[in-house]
C-alpha positions in Angstrom: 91.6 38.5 -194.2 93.9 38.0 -197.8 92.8 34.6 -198.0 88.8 35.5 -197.2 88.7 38.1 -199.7 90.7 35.6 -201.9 87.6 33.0 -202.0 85.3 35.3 -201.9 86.9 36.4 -205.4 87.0 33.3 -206.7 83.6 32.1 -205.8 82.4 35.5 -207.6 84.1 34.8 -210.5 83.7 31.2 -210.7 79.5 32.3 -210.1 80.1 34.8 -213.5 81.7 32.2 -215.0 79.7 28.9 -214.6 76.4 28.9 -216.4 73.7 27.9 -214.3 72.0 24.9 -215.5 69.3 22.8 -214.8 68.8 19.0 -216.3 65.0 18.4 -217.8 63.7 15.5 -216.5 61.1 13.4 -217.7 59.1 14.4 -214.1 58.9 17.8 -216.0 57.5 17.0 -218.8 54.2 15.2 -217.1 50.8 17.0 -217.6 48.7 18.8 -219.8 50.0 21.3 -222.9 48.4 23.6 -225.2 49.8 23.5 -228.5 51.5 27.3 -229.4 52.8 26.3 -233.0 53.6 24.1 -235.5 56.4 25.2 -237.9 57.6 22.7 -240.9 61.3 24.3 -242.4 62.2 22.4 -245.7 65.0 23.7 -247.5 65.3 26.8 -245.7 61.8 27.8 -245.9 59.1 27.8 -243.1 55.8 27.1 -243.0 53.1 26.9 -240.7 51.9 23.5 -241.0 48.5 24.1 -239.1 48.0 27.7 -239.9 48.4 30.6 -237.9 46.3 29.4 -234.9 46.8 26.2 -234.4 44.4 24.4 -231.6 46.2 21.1 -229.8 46.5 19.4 -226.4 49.4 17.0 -225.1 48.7 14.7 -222.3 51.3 13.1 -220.5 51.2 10.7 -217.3 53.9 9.6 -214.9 53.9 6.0 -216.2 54.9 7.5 -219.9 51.5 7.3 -221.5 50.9 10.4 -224.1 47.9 11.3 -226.1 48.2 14.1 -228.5 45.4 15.9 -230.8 46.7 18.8 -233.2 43.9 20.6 -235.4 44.4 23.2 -238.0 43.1 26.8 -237.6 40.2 27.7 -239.8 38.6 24.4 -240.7 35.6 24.3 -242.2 32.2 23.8 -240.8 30.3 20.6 -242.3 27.5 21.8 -244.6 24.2 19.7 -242.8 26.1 19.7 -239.2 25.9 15.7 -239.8 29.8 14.9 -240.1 29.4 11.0 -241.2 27.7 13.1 -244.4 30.6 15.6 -245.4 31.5 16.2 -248.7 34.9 15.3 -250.2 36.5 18.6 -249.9 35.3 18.9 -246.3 36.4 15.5 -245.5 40.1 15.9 -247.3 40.1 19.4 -244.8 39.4 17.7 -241.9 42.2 14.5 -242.7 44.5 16.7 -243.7 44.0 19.5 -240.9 44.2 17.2 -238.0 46.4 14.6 -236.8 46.0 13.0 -233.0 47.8 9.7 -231.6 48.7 7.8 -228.1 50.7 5.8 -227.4 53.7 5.8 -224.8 57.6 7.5 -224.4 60.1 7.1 -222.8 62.6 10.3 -221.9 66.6 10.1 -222.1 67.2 12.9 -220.1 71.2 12.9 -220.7 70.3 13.0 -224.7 67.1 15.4 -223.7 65.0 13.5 -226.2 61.8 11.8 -226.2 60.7 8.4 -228.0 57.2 8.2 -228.3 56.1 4.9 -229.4 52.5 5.0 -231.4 50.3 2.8 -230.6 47.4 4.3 -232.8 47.0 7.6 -235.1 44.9 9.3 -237.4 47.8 8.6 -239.6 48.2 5.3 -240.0 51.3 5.4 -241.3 52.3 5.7 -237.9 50.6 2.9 -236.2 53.2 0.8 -234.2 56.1 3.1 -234.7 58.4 5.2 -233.0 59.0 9.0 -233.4 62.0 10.4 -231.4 62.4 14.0 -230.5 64.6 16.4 -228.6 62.9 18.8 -226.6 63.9 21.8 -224.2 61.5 23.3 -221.5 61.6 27.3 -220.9 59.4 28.6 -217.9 56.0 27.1 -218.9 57.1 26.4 -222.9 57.9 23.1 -224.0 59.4 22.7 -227.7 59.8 20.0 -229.3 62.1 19.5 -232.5 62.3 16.6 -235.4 63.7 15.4 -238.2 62.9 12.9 -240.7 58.8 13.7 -240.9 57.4 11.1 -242.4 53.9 12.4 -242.9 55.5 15.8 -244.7 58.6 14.2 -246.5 62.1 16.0 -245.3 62.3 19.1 -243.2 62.6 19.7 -239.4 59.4 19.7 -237.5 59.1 22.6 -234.5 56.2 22.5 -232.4 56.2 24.8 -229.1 53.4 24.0 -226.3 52.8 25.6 -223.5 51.3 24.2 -220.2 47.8 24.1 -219.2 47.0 26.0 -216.3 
């Protein structure tokens, strides 16, 4: 009777004491998420890179392929609906308030990062490179963290989706 109450002790406390953790895998990161925010901190300070309200899907497959589309809340409406005839400030808005790209990635789930390798991008810049990523998964929230954003200049890129249901 010691001994049961013995292990049943130490399987309590061992319970308290082990966290209970779960590995991300890539499997977990396949499908479709809506983009919640996209937060640029450079030297301490944090802005929203998209505004308040950003809009944004992320598509990813089984096989690795991802196609991404981020726009900014609030961008204007083309004067003439006829978008091939926007003005300059309307086109620099739009440039500047959207950014999409596919490409593929691969997951190192030990590491929990992502490598995304570009194929194309509404910011050419990024054409043929790669962009690597750590990431976490919450419930039904997905964030993904960088570094070294090329297209802003230093800071730490934080972008949080949430999936599509």
């Amino acid at each position: 009777m010691k001994t049961h109450v013995l292990l049943g002790l130490v399987g309590l406390a061992t319970g308290f004491v082990t966290p209970a953790f779960t590995q991300t895998t890539a499997k977990d990161l396949v499908g479709a998420w809506t983009l919640v925010s996209v937060t640029l901190e450079q030297n301490g300070k944090k802005t929203e890179l998209y505004g308040p309200n950003p809009g944004g899907l992320m598509i990813r497959d089984a096989d690795g392929h991802v196609a991404v589309i981020i726009t900014k809340s609030g961008l204007p409406a083309f004067a003439g609906n006829d978008r091939m005839a926007g003005t300059p400030e309307e086109n620099k808005a739009i440039v500047q308030g959207c950014l999409a790209y596919f490409g593929t990635s691969t997951v190192n789930e030990a590491d929990q990062t992502i490598t995304t390798h570009i194929e194309r991008s509404t910011f050419p810049n990024w054409n043929g490179t790669d962009r690597k990523v750590t990431f976490s998964i919450s419930g039904d929230e997905l964030d993904t963290v960088s570094t070294a954003t090329p297209s802003t200049g230093t800071g730490t890129a934080h972008l949080v989706w949430r999936r599509a249901k």
